[in-house]
C-alpha positions in Angstrom: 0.0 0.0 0.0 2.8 2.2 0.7 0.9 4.7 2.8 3.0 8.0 3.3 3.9 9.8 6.4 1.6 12.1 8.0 3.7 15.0 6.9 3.3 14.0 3.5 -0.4 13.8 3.2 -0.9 17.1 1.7 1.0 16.9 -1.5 -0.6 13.2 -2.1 -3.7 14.5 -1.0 -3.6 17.3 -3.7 -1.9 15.1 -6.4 -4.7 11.8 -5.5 -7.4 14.9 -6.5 -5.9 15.4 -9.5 -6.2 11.7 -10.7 -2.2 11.4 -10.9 -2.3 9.1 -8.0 -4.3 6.3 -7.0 -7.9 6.1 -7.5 -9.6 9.1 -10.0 -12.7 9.1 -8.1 -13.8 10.6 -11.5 -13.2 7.2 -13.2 -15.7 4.9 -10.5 -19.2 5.2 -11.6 -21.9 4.6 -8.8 -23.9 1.3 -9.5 -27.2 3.2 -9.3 -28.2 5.1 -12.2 -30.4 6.9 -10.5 -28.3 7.3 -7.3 -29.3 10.6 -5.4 -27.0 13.5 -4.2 -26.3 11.4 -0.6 -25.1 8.7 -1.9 -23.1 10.0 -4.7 -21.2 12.0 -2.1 -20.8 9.4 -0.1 -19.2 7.5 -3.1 -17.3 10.0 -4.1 -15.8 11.1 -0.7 -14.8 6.9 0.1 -13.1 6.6 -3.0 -11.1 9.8 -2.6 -10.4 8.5 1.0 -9.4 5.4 -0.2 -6.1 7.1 -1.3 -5.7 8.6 2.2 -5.5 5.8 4.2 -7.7 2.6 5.4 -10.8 2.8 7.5 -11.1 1.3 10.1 -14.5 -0.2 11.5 -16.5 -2.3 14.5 -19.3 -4.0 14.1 -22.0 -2.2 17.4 -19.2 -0.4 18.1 -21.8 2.0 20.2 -24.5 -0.3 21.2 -22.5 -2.1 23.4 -19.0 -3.5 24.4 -17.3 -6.0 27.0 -18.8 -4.7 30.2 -20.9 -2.0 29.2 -24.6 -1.7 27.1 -26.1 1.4 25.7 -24.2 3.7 27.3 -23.8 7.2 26.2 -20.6 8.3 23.7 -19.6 4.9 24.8 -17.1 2.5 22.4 -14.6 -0.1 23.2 -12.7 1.5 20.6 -12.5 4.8 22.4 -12.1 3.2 25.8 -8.7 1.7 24.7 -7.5 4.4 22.4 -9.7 7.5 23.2 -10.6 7.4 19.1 -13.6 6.2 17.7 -14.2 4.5 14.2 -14.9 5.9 10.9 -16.4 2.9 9.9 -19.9 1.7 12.0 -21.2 -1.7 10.8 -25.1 -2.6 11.8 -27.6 -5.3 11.2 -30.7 -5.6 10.3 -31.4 -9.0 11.5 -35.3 -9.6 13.2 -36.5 -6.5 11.5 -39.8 -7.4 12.2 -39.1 -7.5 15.5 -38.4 -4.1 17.9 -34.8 -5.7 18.7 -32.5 -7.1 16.4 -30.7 -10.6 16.3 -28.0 -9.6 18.4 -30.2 -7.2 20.8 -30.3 -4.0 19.5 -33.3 -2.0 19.2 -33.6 -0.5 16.4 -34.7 2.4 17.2 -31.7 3.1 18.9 -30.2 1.8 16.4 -31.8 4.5 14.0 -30.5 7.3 16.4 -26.7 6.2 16.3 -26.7 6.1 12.7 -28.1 9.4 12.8 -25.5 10.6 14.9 -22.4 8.7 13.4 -23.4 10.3 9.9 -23.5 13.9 11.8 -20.2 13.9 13.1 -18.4 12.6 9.8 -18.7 8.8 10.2 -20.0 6.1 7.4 -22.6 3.3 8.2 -22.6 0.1 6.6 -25.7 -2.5 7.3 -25.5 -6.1 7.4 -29.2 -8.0 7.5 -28.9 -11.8 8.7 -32.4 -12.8 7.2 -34.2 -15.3 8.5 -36.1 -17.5 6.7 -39.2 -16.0 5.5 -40.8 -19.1 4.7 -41.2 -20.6 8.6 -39.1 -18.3 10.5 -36.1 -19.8 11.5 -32.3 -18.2 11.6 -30.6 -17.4 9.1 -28.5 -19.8 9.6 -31.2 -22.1 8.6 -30.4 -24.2 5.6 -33.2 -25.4 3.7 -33.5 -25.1 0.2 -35.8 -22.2 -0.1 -34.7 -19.5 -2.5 -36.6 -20.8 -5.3 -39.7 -20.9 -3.6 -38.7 -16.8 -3.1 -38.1 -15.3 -5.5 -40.3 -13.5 -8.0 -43.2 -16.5 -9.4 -42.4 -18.5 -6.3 -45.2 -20.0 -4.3 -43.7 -17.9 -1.1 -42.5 -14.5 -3.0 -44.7 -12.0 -1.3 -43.0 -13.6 2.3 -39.6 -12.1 0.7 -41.2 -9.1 -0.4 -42.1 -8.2 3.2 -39.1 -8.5 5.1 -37.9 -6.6 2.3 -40.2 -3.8 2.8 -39.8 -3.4 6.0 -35.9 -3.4 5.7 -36.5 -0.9 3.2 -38.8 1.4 5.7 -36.2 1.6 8.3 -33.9 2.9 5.7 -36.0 6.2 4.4 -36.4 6.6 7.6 -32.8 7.8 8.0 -32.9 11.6 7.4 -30.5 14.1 8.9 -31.9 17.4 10.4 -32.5 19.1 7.1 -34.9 15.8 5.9 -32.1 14.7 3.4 -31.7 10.8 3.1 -28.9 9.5 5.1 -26.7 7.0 2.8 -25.2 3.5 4.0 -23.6 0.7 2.7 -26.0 -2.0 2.7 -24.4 -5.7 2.5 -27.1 -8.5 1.6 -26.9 -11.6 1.6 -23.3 -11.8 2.3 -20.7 -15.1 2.8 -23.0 -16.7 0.2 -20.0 -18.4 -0.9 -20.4 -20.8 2.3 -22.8 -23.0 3.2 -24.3 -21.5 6.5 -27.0 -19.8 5.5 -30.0 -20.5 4.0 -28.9 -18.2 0.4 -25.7 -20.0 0.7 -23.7 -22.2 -1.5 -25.2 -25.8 -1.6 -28.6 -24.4 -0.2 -29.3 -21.9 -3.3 -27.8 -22.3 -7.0 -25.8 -19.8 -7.8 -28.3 -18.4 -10.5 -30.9 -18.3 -7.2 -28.7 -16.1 -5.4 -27.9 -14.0 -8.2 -31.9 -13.4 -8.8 -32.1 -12.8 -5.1 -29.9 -9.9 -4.9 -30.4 -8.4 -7.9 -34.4 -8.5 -7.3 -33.3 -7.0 -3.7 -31.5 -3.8 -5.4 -34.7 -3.9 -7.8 -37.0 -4.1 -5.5 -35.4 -0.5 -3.8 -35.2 1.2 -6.0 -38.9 0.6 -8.2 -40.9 -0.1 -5.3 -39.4 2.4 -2.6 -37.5 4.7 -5.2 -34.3 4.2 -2.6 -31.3 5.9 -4.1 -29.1 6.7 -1.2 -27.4 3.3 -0.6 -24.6 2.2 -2.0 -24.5 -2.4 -2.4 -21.9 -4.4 -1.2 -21.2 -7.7 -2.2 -19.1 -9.9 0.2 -18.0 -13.2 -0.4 -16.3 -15.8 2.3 -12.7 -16.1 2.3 -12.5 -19.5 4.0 -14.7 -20.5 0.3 -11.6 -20.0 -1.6 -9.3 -22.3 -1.9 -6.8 -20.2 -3.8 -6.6 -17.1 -2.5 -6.0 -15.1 -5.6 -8.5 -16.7 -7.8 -11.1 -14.5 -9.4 -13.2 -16.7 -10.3 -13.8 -18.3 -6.9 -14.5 -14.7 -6.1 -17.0 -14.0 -8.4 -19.1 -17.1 -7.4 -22.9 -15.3 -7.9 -21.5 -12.2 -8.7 -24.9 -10.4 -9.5 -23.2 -8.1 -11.7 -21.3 -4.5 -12.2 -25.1 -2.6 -12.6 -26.4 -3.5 -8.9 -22.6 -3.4 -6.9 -20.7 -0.1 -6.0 -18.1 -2.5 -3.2 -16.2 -5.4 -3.2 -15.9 -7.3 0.0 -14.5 -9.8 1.4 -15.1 -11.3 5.1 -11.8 -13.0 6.1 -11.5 -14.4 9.6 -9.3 -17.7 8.2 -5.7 -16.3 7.3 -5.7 -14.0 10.5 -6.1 -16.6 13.0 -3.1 -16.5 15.6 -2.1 -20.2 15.4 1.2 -19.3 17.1 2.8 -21.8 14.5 5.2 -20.0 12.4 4.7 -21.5 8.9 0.8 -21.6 9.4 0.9 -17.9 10.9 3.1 -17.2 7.7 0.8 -18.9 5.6 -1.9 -17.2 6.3 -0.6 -13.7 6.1 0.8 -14.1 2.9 -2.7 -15.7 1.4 -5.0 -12.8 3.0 -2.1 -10.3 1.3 -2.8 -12.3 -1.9 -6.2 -12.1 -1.5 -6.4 -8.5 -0.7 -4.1 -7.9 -3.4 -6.9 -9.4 -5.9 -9.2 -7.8 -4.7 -7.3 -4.5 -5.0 -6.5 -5.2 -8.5 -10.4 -6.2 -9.4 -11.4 -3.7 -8.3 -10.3 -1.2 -10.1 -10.7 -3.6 -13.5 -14.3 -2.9 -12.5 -14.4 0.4 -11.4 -15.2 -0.5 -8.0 -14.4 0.4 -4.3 -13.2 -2.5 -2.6 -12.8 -3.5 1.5 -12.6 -6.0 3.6 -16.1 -6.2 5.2 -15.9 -8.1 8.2 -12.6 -9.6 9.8 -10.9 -10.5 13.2 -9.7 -13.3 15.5 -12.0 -14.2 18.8 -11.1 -13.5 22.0 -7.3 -11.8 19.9 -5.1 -14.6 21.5 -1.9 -12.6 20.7 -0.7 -9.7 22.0 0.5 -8.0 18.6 -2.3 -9.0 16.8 -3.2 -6.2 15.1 0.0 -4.5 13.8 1.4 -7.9 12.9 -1.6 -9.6 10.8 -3.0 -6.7 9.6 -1.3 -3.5 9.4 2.3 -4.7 8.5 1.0 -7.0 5.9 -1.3 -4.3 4.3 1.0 -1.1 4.7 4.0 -3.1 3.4 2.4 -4.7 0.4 2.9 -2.8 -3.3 -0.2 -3.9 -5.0 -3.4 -3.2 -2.4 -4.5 0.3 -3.4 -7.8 1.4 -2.6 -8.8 -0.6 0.4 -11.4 1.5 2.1 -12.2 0.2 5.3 -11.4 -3.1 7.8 -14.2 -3.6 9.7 -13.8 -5.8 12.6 -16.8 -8.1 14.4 -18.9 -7.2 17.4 -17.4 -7.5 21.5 -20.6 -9.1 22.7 -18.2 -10.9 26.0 -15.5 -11.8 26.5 -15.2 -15.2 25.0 -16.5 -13.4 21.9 -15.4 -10.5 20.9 -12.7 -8.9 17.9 -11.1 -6.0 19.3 -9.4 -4.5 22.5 -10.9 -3.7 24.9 -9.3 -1.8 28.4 -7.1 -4.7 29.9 -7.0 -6.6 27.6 -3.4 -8.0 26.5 -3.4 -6.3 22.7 -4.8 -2.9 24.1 -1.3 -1.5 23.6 -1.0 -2.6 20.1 -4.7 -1.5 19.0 -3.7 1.5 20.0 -0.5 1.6 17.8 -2.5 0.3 15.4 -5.2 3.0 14.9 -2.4 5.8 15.2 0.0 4.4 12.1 -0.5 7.1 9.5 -2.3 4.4 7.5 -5.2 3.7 9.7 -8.1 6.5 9.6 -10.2 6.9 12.4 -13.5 9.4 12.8 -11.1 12.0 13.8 -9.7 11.4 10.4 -12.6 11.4 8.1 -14.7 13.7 10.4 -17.2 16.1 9.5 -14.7 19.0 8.2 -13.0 16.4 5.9 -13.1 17.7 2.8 -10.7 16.1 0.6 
Protein backbone atom coordinates (compact mmCIF):
# COMPACT_ATOMS: atom_id res chain seq x y z
CA UNK A 1 0.00 0.00 0.00
CA UNK A 2 2.84 2.18 0.71
CA UNK A 3 0.85 4.70 2.79
CA UNK A 4 3.04 7.95 3.25
CA UNK A 5 3.90 9.76 6.44
CA UNK A 6 1.57 12.07 7.97
CA UNK A 7 3.71 15.03 6.86
CA UNK A 8 3.31 13.97 3.49
CA UNK A 9 -0.41 13.76 3.20
CA UNK A 10 -0.93 17.09 1.69
CA UNK A 11 0.97 16.86 -1.54
CA UNK A 12 -0.56 13.18 -2.05
CA UNK A 13 -3.73 14.46 -1.00
CA UNK A 14 -3.56 17.32 -3.72
CA UNK A 15 -1.90 15.13 -6.42
CA UNK A 16 -4.70 11.83 -5.48
CA UNK A 17 -7.38 14.89 -6.50
CA UNK A 18 -5.86 15.39 -9.48
CA UNK A 19 -6.21 11.70 -10.65
CA UNK A 20 -2.24 11.38 -10.91
CA UNK A 21 -2.32 9.06 -7.95
CA UNK A 22 -4.27 6.34 -6.97
CA UNK A 23 -7.87 6.10 -7.46
CA UNK A 24 -9.56 9.13 -10.02
CA UNK A 25 -12.73 9.05 -8.06
CA UNK A 26 -13.82 10.56 -11.45
CA UNK A 27 -13.21 7.20 -13.17
CA UNK A 28 -15.65 4.86 -10.51
CA UNK A 29 -19.20 5.19 -11.56
CA UNK A 30 -21.87 4.61 -8.83
CA UNK A 31 -23.86 1.31 -9.51
CA UNK A 32 -27.17 3.21 -9.25
CA UNK A 33 -28.21 5.13 -12.21
CA UNK A 34 -30.37 6.94 -10.53
CA UNK A 35 -28.29 7.31 -7.25
CA UNK A 36 -29.32 10.59 -5.41
CA UNK A 37 -27.04 13.50 -4.24
CA UNK A 38 -26.26 11.39 -0.63
CA UNK A 39 -25.11 8.72 -1.92
CA UNK A 40 -23.06 10.03 -4.71
CA UNK A 41 -21.15 12.03 -2.06
CA UNK A 42 -20.79 9.38 -0.14
CA UNK A 43 -19.23 7.54 -3.10
CA UNK A 44 -17.26 10.04 -4.11
CA UNK A 45 -15.76 11.06 -0.67
CA UNK A 46 -14.82 6.93 0.11
CA UNK A 47 -13.06 6.63 -3.03
CA UNK A 48 -11.12 9.75 -2.59
CA UNK A 49 -10.42 8.54 1.04
CA UNK A 50 -9.43 5.35 -0.16
CA UNK A 51 -6.14 7.14 -1.25
CA UNK A 52 -5.70 8.64 2.25
CA UNK A 53 -5.52 5.76 4.18
CA UNK A 54 -7.74 2.58 5.40
CA UNK A 55 -10.77 2.84 7.48
CA UNK A 56 -11.15 1.26 10.11
CA UNK A 57 -14.52 -0.19 11.46
CA UNK A 58 -16.50 -2.32 14.47
CA UNK A 59 -19.32 -3.96 14.13
CA UNK A 60 -21.98 -2.22 17.42
CA UNK A 61 -19.18 -0.44 18.13
CA UNK A 62 -21.78 1.98 20.16
CA UNK A 63 -24.51 -0.26 21.22
CA UNK A 64 -22.52 -2.07 23.40
CA UNK A 65 -19.01 -3.51 24.36
CA UNK A 66 -17.33 -5.96 27.02
CA UNK A 67 -18.78 -4.69 30.17
CA UNK A 68 -20.89 -2.02 29.23
CA UNK A 69 -24.65 -1.73 27.13
CA UNK A 70 -26.11 1.36 25.75
CA UNK A 71 -24.21 3.68 27.33
CA UNK A 72 -23.83 7.18 26.23
CA UNK A 73 -20.62 8.28 23.71
CA UNK A 74 -19.55 4.89 24.83
CA UNK A 75 -17.08 2.51 22.40
CA UNK A 76 -14.64 -0.14 23.19
CA UNK A 77 -12.73 1.53 20.60
CA UNK A 78 -12.46 4.84 22.39
CA UNK A 79 -12.08 3.23 25.76
CA UNK A 80 -8.75 1.71 24.72
CA UNK A 81 -7.55 4.44 22.42
CA UNK A 82 -9.72 7.47 23.16
CA UNK A 83 -10.62 7.44 19.12
CA UNK A 84 -13.64 6.20 17.74
CA UNK A 85 -14.17 4.51 14.24
CA UNK A 86 -14.92 5.87 10.85
CA UNK A 87 -16.44 2.91 9.89
CA UNK A 88 -19.86 1.72 11.95
CA UNK A 89 -21.16 -1.69 10.85
CA UNK A 90 -25.09 -2.58 11.80
CA UNK A 91 -27.58 -5.35 11.20
CA UNK A 92 -30.73 -5.55 10.29
CA UNK A 93 -31.41 -8.96 11.51
CA UNK A 94 -35.30 -9.64 13.21
CA UNK A 95 -36.54 -6.53 11.55
CA UNK A 96 -39.81 -7.44 12.25
CA UNK A 97 -39.14 -7.46 15.55
CA UNK A 98 -38.42 -4.05 17.91
CA UNK A 99 -34.83 -5.72 18.72
CA UNK A 100 -32.52 -7.08 16.36
CA UNK A 101 -30.65 -10.62 16.33
CA UNK A 102 -28.03 -9.61 18.44
CA UNK A 103 -30.20 -7.22 20.77
CA UNK A 104 -30.32 -3.95 19.47
CA UNK A 105 -33.29 -1.98 19.20
CA UNK A 106 -33.61 -0.55 16.39
CA UNK A 107 -34.70 2.37 17.19
CA UNK A 108 -31.68 3.08 18.86
CA UNK A 109 -30.15 1.84 16.42
CA UNK A 110 -31.82 4.54 13.97
CA UNK A 111 -30.50 7.26 16.41
CA UNK A 112 -26.70 6.20 16.28
CA UNK A 113 -26.74 6.12 12.74
CA UNK A 114 -28.12 9.39 12.78
CA UNK A 115 -25.52 10.57 14.93
CA UNK A 116 -22.39 8.72 13.38
CA UNK A 117 -23.45 10.31 9.93
CA UNK A 118 -23.50 13.86 11.76
CA UNK A 119 -20.22 13.91 13.09
CA UNK A 120 -18.39 12.61 9.78
CA UNK A 121 -18.71 8.77 10.19
CA UNK A 122 -19.99 6.13 7.38
CA UNK A 123 -22.58 3.34 8.18
CA UNK A 124 -22.58 0.12 6.60
CA UNK A 125 -25.70 -2.45 7.33
CA UNK A 126 -25.46 -6.12 7.44
CA UNK A 127 -29.19 -7.99 7.51
CA UNK A 128 -28.92 -11.78 8.75
CA UNK A 129 -32.38 -12.80 7.23
CA UNK A 130 -34.18 -15.31 8.51
CA UNK A 131 -36.13 -17.50 6.70
CA UNK A 132 -39.24 -15.95 5.54
CA UNK A 133 -40.77 -19.09 4.68
CA UNK A 134 -41.22 -20.59 8.58
CA UNK A 135 -39.14 -18.27 10.50
CA UNK A 136 -36.07 -19.83 11.45
CA UNK A 137 -32.33 -18.20 11.64
CA UNK A 138 -30.61 -17.45 9.11
CA UNK A 139 -28.50 -19.81 9.56
CA UNK A 140 -31.16 -22.10 8.58
CA UNK A 141 -30.43 -24.24 5.60
CA UNK A 142 -33.25 -25.36 3.74
CA UNK A 143 -33.54 -25.07 0.22
CA UNK A 144 -35.85 -22.21 -0.08
CA UNK A 145 -34.70 -19.50 -2.52
CA UNK A 146 -36.62 -20.84 -5.31
CA UNK A 147 -39.75 -20.94 -3.57
CA UNK A 148 -38.71 -16.76 -3.07
CA UNK A 149 -38.08 -15.29 -5.49
CA UNK A 150 -40.32 -13.49 -8.02
CA UNK A 151 -43.18 -16.47 -9.44
CA UNK A 152 -42.37 -18.51 -6.29
CA UNK A 153 -45.24 -20.04 -4.26
CA UNK A 154 -43.71 -17.91 -1.07
CA UNK A 155 -42.49 -14.47 -2.97
CA UNK A 156 -44.66 -12.01 -1.27
CA UNK A 157 -42.99 -13.57 2.29
CA UNK A 158 -39.65 -12.06 0.66
CA UNK A 159 -41.22 -9.09 -0.39
CA UNK A 160 -42.06 -8.23 3.18
CA UNK A 161 -39.09 -8.53 5.13
CA UNK A 162 -37.86 -6.60 2.33
CA UNK A 163 -40.21 -3.80 2.77
CA UNK A 164 -39.77 -3.41 5.99
CA UNK A 165 -35.95 -3.40 5.66
CA UNK A 166 -36.45 -0.91 3.23
CA UNK A 167 -38.77 1.39 5.73
CA UNK A 168 -36.16 1.58 8.33
CA UNK A 169 -33.87 2.86 5.71
CA UNK A 170 -35.99 6.24 4.41
CA UNK A 171 -36.42 6.56 7.64
CA UNK A 172 -32.77 7.81 8.02
CA UNK A 173 -32.87 11.58 7.45
CA UNK A 174 -30.50 14.15 8.90
CA UNK A 175 -31.91 17.43 10.42
CA UNK A 176 -32.55 19.07 7.11
CA UNK A 177 -34.94 15.83 5.87
CA UNK A 178 -32.15 14.73 3.42
CA UNK A 179 -31.69 10.82 3.05
CA UNK A 180 -28.90 9.55 5.13
CA UNK A 181 -26.68 6.98 2.82
CA UNK A 182 -25.23 3.47 4.05
CA UNK A 183 -23.56 0.75 2.65
CA UNK A 184 -26.01 -2.00 2.70
CA UNK A 185 -24.36 -5.66 2.45
CA UNK A 186 -27.08 -8.47 1.60
CA UNK A 187 -26.89 -11.63 1.57
CA UNK A 188 -23.26 -11.80 2.35
CA UNK A 189 -20.68 -15.15 2.82
CA UNK A 190 -23.01 -16.71 0.17
CA UNK A 191 -19.96 -18.36 -0.89
CA UNK A 192 -20.37 -20.80 2.25
CA UNK A 193 -22.75 -23.02 3.23
CA UNK A 194 -24.25 -21.50 6.53
CA UNK A 195 -26.95 -19.78 5.52
CA UNK A 196 -29.99 -20.54 3.99
CA UNK A 197 -28.91 -18.24 0.43
CA UNK A 198 -25.73 -20.04 0.75
CA UNK A 199 -23.68 -22.20 -1.46
CA UNK A 200 -25.25 -25.80 -1.61
CA UNK A 201 -28.57 -24.41 -0.21
CA UNK A 202 -29.29 -21.92 -3.28
CA UNK A 203 -27.76 -22.34 -6.96
CA UNK A 204 -25.81 -19.78 -7.84
CA UNK A 205 -28.33 -18.42 -10.47
CA UNK A 206 -30.87 -18.28 -7.15
CA UNK A 207 -28.70 -16.11 -5.45
CA UNK A 208 -27.85 -14.02 -8.24
CA UNK A 209 -31.92 -13.35 -8.80
CA UNK A 210 -32.06 -12.81 -5.08
CA UNK A 211 -29.93 -9.94 -4.91
CA UNK A 212 -30.44 -8.45 -7.94
CA UNK A 213 -34.40 -8.48 -7.27
CA UNK A 214 -33.33 -6.97 -3.74
CA UNK A 215 -31.52 -3.75 -5.44
CA UNK A 216 -34.72 -3.90 -7.85
CA UNK A 217 -36.98 -4.06 -5.54
CA UNK A 218 -35.36 -0.47 -3.81
CA UNK A 219 -35.17 1.19 -6.01
CA UNK A 220 -38.91 0.64 -8.17
CA UNK A 221 -40.90 -0.10 -5.28
CA UNK A 222 -39.41 2.36 -2.58
CA UNK A 223 -37.51 4.68 -5.24
CA UNK A 224 -34.26 4.21 -2.62
CA UNK A 225 -31.29 5.90 -4.13
CA UNK A 226 -29.12 6.67 -1.15
CA UNK A 227 -27.39 3.31 -0.65
CA UNK A 228 -24.57 2.20 -1.96
CA UNK A 229 -24.54 -2.40 -2.36
CA UNK A 230 -21.95 -4.38 -1.19
CA UNK A 231 -21.16 -7.74 -2.20
CA UNK A 232 -19.15 -9.89 0.25
CA UNK A 233 -18.03 -13.19 -0.39
CA UNK A 234 -16.32 -15.79 2.31
CA UNK A 235 -12.71 -16.09 2.33
CA UNK A 236 -12.53 -19.45 3.99
CA UNK A 237 -14.75 -20.53 0.32
CA UNK A 238 -11.58 -19.98 -1.62
CA UNK A 239 -9.28 -22.25 -1.92
CA UNK A 240 -6.75 -20.22 -3.84
CA UNK A 241 -6.64 -17.05 -2.47
CA UNK A 242 -5.96 -15.06 -5.62
CA UNK A 243 -8.49 -16.70 -7.76
CA UNK A 244 -11.11 -14.47 -9.43
CA UNK A 245 -13.19 -16.68 -10.28
CA UNK A 246 -13.78 -18.31 -6.90
CA UNK A 247 -14.45 -14.67 -6.06
CA UNK A 248 -16.97 -14.04 -8.35
CA UNK A 249 -19.08 -17.06 -7.42
CA UNK A 250 -22.95 -15.34 -7.88
CA UNK A 251 -21.51 -12.18 -8.72
CA UNK A 252 -24.91 -10.37 -9.51
CA UNK A 253 -23.20 -8.07 -11.74
CA UNK A 254 -21.28 -4.48 -12.21
CA UNK A 255 -25.12 -2.56 -12.56
CA UNK A 256 -26.39 -3.51 -8.90
CA UNK A 257 -22.60 -3.36 -6.87
CA UNK A 258 -20.70 -0.07 -6.01
CA UNK A 259 -18.06 -2.49 -3.21
CA UNK A 260 -16.16 -5.44 -3.22
CA UNK A 261 -15.93 -7.26 -0.03
CA UNK A 262 -14.52 -9.80 1.44
CA UNK A 263 -15.08 -11.33 5.10
CA UNK A 264 -11.76 -12.97 6.12
CA UNK A 265 -11.55 -14.37 9.61
CA UNK A 266 -9.30 -17.66 8.25
CA UNK A 267 -5.72 -16.27 7.33
CA UNK A 268 -5.72 -14.00 10.45
CA UNK A 269 -6.09 -16.64 12.98
CA UNK A 270 -3.10 -16.47 15.62
CA UNK A 271 -2.05 -20.16 15.36
CA UNK A 272 1.20 -19.28 17.11
CA UNK A 273 2.77 -21.84 14.46
CA UNK A 274 5.21 -20.01 12.41
CA UNK A 275 4.66 -21.55 8.93
CA UNK A 276 0.78 -21.62 9.43
CA UNK A 277 0.85 -17.91 10.90
CA UNK A 278 3.15 -17.17 7.75
CA UNK A 279 0.75 -18.91 5.58
CA UNK A 280 -1.89 -17.23 6.34
CA UNK A 281 -0.58 -13.70 6.10
CA UNK A 282 0.77 -14.13 2.94
CA UNK A 283 -2.74 -15.66 1.42
CA UNK A 284 -4.97 -12.80 3.02
CA UNK A 285 -2.11 -10.29 1.32
CA UNK A 286 -2.81 -12.29 -1.93
CA UNK A 287 -6.23 -12.09 -1.49
CA UNK A 288 -6.37 -8.45 -0.74
CA UNK A 289 -4.13 -7.86 -3.43
CA UNK A 290 -6.89 -9.44 -5.89
CA UNK A 291 -9.23 -7.77 -4.70
CA UNK A 292 -7.25 -4.50 -5.04
CA UNK A 293 -6.50 -5.24 -8.53
CA UNK A 294 -10.36 -6.24 -9.43
CA UNK A 295 -11.44 -3.72 -8.26
CA UNK A 296 -10.28 -1.21 -10.14
CA UNK A 297 -10.69 -3.57 -13.55
CA UNK A 298 -14.32 -2.86 -12.53
CA UNK A 299 -14.44 0.40 -11.36
CA UNK A 300 -15.16 -0.47 -7.97
CA UNK A 301 -14.36 0.35 -4.27
CA UNK A 302 -13.24 -2.52 -2.62
CA UNK A 303 -12.81 -3.55 1.51
CA UNK A 304 -12.56 -6.04 3.56
CA UNK A 305 -16.08 -6.17 5.23
CA UNK A 306 -15.91 -8.12 8.22
CA UNK A 307 -12.59 -9.61 9.81
CA UNK A 308 -10.87 -10.49 13.18
CA UNK A 309 -9.73 -13.34 15.50
CA UNK A 310 -11.99 -14.17 18.81
CA UNK A 311 -11.10 -13.49 22.00
CA UNK A 312 -7.32 -11.82 19.93
CA UNK A 313 -5.14 -14.60 21.46
CA UNK A 314 -1.92 -12.55 20.73
CA UNK A 315 -0.70 -9.69 21.97
CA UNK A 316 0.55 -8.02 18.60
CA UNK A 317 -2.26 -9.04 16.76
CA UNK A 318 -3.24 -6.15 15.08
CA UNK A 319 0.01 -4.48 13.80
CA UNK A 320 1.36 -7.90 12.90
CA UNK A 321 -1.63 -9.62 10.81
CA UNK A 322 -3.05 -6.72 9.61
CA UNK A 323 -1.25 -3.52 9.43
CA UNK A 324 2.26 -4.68 8.48
CA UNK A 325 0.99 -6.99 5.86
CA UNK A 326 -1.29 -4.33 4.33
CA UNK A 327 1.05 -1.13 4.70
CA UNK A 328 4.00 -3.12 3.41
CA UNK A 329 2.39 -4.72 0.44
CA UNK A 330 2.87 -2.81 -3.26
CA UNK A 331 -0.18 -3.94 -5.05
CA UNK A 332 -3.45 -3.17 -2.38
CA UNK A 333 -4.48 0.26 -3.37
CA UNK A 334 -7.81 1.42 -2.57
CA UNK A 335 -8.78 -0.61 0.40
CA UNK A 336 -11.35 1.55 2.13
CA UNK A 337 -12.21 0.22 5.35
CA UNK A 338 -11.41 -3.10 7.76
CA UNK A 339 -14.19 -3.65 9.71
CA UNK A 340 -13.84 -5.83 12.57
CA UNK A 341 -16.85 -8.11 14.37
CA UNK A 342 -18.86 -7.17 17.43
CA UNK A 343 -17.41 -7.48 21.47
CA UNK A 344 -20.60 -9.05 22.67
CA UNK A 345 -18.23 -10.88 26.03
CA UNK A 346 -15.47 -11.80 26.50
CA UNK A 347 -15.19 -15.24 24.99
CA UNK A 348 -16.51 -13.45 21.86
CA UNK A 349 -15.36 -10.45 20.95
CA UNK A 350 -12.70 -8.95 17.86
CA UNK A 351 -11.11 -5.99 19.33
CA UNK A 352 -9.44 -4.50 22.46
CA UNK A 353 -10.87 -3.68 24.89
CA UNK A 354 -9.29 -1.77 28.40
CA UNK A 355 -7.10 -4.71 29.92
CA UNK A 356 -7.01 -6.56 27.64
CA UNK A 357 -3.38 -7.99 26.53
CA UNK A 358 -3.45 -6.25 22.67
CA UNK A 359 -4.76 -2.90 24.06
CA UNK A 360 -1.30 -1.52 23.62
CA UNK A 361 -1.00 -2.64 20.06
CA UNK A 362 -4.65 -1.51 19.05
CA UNK A 363 -3.69 1.53 20.04
CA UNK A 364 -0.46 1.57 17.81
CA UNK A 365 -2.51 0.30 15.38
CA UNK A 366 -5.17 2.95 14.93
CA UNK A 367 -2.37 5.75 15.19
CA UNK A 368 0.03 4.42 12.08
CA UNK A 369 -0.46 7.09 9.46
CA UNK A 370 -2.32 4.36 7.54
CA UNK A 371 -5.20 3.67 9.74
CA UNK A 372 -8.08 6.50 9.55
CA UNK A 373 -10.21 6.87 12.42
CA UNK A 374 -13.49 9.39 12.83
CA UNK A 375 -11.06 11.95 13.82
CA UNK A 376 -9.71 11.44 10.36
CA UNK A 377 -12.64 11.36 8.05
CA UNK A 378 -14.69 13.73 10.44
CA UNK A 379 -17.17 16.12 9.46
CA UNK A 380 -14.65 19.05 8.16
CA UNK A 381 -13.05 16.40 5.88
CA UNK A 382 -13.10 17.75 2.77
CA UNK A 383 -10.70 16.14 0.56
Amino acid sequence: MNYIKANWFPIIIFIGALGILGCNYKSLKIADQMAGQAAKSLHKRMVRLADKGVMVGHQDALAYGIGWWNQKNSADMFRVSGEFPAIYGWDLGDIHLQRNLDSVAFDDMRQWMLGVHENGGINTISFHVDNPIDGNSSWDTSKIAGRLLPGGLHHKKLNHQLDLVAEFLKSLKDKSGQPVPVIFRPWHEHNGDWFWWGKGNATEEEYIALFRHTVDYFKKQHHIHHILYAFSPDRSRMKNPSSEEEYLYGYPGDDVVDLLGIDNYKDVRAYHNDSLDQKGISDMVKNLEMLSALAQKKGKLCAMTETGTETINDAFWFTKRILEPIRNSNQIEGLSYVLFWRNARTNHHYLSYPGHPSAKDFKEFITDPTILTLKDIGTNFSH
